[in-house]
C-alpha positions as CSV (number, residue, x, y, z in Angstrom):
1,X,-13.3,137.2,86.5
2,X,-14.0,140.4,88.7
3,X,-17.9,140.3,87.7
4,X,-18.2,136.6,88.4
5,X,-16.8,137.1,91.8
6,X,-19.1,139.5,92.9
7,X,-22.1,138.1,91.0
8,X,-21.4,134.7,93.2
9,X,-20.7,136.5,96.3
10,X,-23.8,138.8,95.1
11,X,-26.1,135.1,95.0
12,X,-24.7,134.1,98.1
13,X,-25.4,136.9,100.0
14,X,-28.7,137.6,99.2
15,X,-29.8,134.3,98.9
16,X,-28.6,133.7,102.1
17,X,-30.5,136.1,103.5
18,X,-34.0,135.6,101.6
19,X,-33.5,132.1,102.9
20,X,-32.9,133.2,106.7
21,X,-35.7,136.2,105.9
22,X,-38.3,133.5,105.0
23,X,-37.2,130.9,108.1
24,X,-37.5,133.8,110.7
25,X,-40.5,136.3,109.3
26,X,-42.5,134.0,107.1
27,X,-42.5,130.3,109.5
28,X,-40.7,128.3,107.3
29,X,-38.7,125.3,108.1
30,X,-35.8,125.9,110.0
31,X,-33.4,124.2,107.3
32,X,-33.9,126.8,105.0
33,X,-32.4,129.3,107.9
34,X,-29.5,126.9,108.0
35,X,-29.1,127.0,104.5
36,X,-29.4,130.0,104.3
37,X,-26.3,130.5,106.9
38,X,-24.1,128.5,105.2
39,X,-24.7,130.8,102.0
40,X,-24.1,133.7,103.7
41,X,-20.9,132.3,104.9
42,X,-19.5,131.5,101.6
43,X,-20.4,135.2,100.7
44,X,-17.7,135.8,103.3
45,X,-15.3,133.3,101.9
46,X,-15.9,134.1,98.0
47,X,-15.4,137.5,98.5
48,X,-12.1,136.9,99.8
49,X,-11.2,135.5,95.5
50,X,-11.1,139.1,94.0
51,X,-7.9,140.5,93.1
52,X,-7.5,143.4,94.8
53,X,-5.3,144.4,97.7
54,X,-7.9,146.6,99.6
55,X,-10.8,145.0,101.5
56,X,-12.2,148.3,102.3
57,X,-12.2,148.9,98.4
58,X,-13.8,145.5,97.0
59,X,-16.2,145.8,99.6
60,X,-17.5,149.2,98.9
61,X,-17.7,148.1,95.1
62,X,-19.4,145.2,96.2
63,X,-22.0,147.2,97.7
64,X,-23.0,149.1,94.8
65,X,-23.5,145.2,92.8
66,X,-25.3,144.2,95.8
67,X,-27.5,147.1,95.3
68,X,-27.8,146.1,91.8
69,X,-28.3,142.3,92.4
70,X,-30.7,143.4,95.4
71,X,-33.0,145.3,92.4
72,X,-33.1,142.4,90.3
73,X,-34.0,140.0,93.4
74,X,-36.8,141.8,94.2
75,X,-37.9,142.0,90.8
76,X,-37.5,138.1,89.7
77,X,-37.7,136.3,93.1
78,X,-40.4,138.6,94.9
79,X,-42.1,140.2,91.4
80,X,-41.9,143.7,93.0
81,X,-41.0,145.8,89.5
82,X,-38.4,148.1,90.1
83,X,-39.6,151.9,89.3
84,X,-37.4,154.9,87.6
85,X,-36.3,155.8,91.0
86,X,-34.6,152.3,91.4
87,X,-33.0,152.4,88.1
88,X,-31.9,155.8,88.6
89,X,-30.2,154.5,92.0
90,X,-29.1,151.3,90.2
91,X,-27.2,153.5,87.7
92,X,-25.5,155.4,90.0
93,X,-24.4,152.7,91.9
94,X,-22.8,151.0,88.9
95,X,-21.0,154.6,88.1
96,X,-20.0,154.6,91.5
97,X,-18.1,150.6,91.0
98,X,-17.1,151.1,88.3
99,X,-15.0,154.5,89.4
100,X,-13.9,152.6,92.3
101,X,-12.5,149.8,90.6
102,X,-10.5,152.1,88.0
103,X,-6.5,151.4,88.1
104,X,-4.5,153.6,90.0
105,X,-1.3,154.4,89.3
């Protein structure tokens, strides 16, 4: 359930934004900006459905799936094909959740 969390919060968030991106630095209608507003506000709310007691900690391991997700936006949505460099940094950031997210006793 952890990885569907931060994939939807992951959508949200960066759909949100593309939509607000495209209203404010490309001239389209000012309902996708809205739209795009209300996604990023459920970002804020879904986030809120992971099981762990530290914000600080679900929202740095969110960051590095953001990253991720980010990558793969680009990629799919904007056909800009990620380079070695960005998989290099894509694996590092999934090392660096994945450490984060580890039990602790």
């Amino acid at each position: 359930m952890v990885l569907i969390w931060f994939l939807l919060a992951g959508i949200a968030e960066i759909g949100g934004g593309y939509l607000v991106w495209l209203w404010l630095r490309e001239g389209k209608p000012w309902y996708l900006g809205a739209v795009g507003g209300l996604s990023l506000f459920l970002y804020g709310i879904i986030a809120t459905f992971q099981s762990f007691p530290s914000f600080g900690r679900v929202y740095a391991a969110y960051g590095g799936v953001f990253i991720v997700l980010s990558v793969l936006w680009g990629w799919g949505i904007d056909k800009k094909t990620p380079d070695v460099y960005d998989w290099l940094g894509v694996s590092i950031c999934l090392v660096g959740v994945v450490v984060m997210l580890l039990p602790r006793s």
